[in-house]
C-alpha positions as CSV (number, residue, x, y, z in Angstrom):
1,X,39.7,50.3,-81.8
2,X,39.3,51.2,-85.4
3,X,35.4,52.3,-85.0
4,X,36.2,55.2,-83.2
5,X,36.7,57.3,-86.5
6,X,33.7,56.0,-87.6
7,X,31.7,56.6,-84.5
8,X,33.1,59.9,-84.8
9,X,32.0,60.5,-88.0
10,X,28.2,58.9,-87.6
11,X,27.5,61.2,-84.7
12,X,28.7,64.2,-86.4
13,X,26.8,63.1,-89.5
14,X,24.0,62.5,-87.2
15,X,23.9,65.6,-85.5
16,X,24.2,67.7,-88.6
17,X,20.8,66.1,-90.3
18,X,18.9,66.3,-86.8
19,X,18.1,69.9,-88.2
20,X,16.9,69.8,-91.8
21,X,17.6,73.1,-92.8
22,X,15.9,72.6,-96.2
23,X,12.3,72.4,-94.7
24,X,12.9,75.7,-93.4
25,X,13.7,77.3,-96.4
26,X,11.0,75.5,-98.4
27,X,8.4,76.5,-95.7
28,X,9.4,80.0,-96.0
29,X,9.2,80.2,-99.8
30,X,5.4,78.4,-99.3
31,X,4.6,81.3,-97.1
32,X,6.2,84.3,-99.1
33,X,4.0,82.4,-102.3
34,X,0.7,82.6,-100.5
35,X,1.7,86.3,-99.9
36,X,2.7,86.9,-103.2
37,X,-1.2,85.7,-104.1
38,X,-3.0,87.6,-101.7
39,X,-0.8,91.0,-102.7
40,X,-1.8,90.0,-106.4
41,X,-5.6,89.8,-105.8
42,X,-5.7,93.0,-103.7
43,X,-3.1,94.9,-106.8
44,X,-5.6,93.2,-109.1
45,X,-9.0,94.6,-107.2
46,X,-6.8,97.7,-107.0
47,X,-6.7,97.9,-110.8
48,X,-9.9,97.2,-111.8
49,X,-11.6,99.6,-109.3
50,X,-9.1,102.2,-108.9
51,X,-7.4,102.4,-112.5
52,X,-8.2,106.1,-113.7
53,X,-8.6,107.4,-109.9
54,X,-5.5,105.9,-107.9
55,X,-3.1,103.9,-110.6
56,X,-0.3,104.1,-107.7
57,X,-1.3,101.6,-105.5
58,X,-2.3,98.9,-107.8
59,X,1.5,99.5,-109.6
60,X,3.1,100.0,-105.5
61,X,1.1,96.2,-105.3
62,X,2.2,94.5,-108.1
63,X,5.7,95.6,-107.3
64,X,5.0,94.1,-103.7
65,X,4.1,90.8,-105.5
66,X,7.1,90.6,-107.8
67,X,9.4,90.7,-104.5
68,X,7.4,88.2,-102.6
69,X,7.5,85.8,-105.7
70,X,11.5,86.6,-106.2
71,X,11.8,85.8,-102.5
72,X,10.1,82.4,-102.7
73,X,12.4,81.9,-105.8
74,X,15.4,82.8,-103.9
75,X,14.0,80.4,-100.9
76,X,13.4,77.4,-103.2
77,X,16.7,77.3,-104.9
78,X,18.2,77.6,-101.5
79,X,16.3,75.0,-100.2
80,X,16.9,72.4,-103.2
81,X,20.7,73.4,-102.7
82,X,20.3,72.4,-99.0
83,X,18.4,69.6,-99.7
84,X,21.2,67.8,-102.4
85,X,23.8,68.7,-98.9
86,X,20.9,66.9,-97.0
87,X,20.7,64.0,-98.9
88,X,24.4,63.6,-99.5
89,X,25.0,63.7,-95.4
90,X,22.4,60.9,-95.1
91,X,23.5,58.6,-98.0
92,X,26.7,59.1,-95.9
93,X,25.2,58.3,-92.3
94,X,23.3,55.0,-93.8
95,X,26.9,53.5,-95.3
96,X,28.3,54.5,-92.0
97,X,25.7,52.2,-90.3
98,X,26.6,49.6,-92.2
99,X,29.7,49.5,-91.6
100,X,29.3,50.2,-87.7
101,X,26.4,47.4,-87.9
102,X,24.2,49.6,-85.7
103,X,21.2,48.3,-88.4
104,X,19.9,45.1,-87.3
105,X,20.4,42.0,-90.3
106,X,17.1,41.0,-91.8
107,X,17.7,37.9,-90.3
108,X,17.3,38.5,-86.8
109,X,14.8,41.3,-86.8
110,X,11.2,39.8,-85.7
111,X,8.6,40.3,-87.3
112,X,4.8,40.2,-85.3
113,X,1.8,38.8,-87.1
């Protein structure tokens, strides 16, 4: 039978999109961005109250916000990478439906008014 390639394939396909790994990285780099913000208000309170007194911790701050905003960086450019794989692997699996016919025809679908 020559759809057993195919089959093959489509599961494969199939299994390798049921975990989109390009939500988790763009969830991550959300998370490290609303750090980044909340480290940036408390270097920026930091600064304004504690300038002449204490300069080190509003500088030690600001530094923690520049790696939580390279993080997210590093996070989103994964996740668009992964995402282009993503949608590559599912432009894939839909002509592999088509050609196994698992998609019903227009034509025979039902539709309930």
């Amino acid at each position: 039978m020559s759809t057993d390639p195919v089959r093959a394939e489509h599961d494969a396909v199939l299994t390798s999109l049921s975990t989109r790994v390009s939500t988790m990285h763009f969830a991550h780099a959300a998370v490290s961005i609303l750090i980044a913000v909340a480290l940036a208000g408390t270097a920026a309170k930091l600064w304004w109250d504690d300038w002449s007194t204490n300069p080190e911790w509003a500088i030690g701050f600001f530094g923690l916000t520049g790696l939580a905003l390279a993080y997210a960086a590093l996070r989103l450019g994964l996740g668009a990478r992964a995402n282009g794989k993503e949608r590559l692997l599912l432009t894939r699996l839909r002509a592999l439906r088509k050609e196994l016919g698992v998609d019903a025809p227009a034509s025979v679908t039902q539709t309930v008014s």
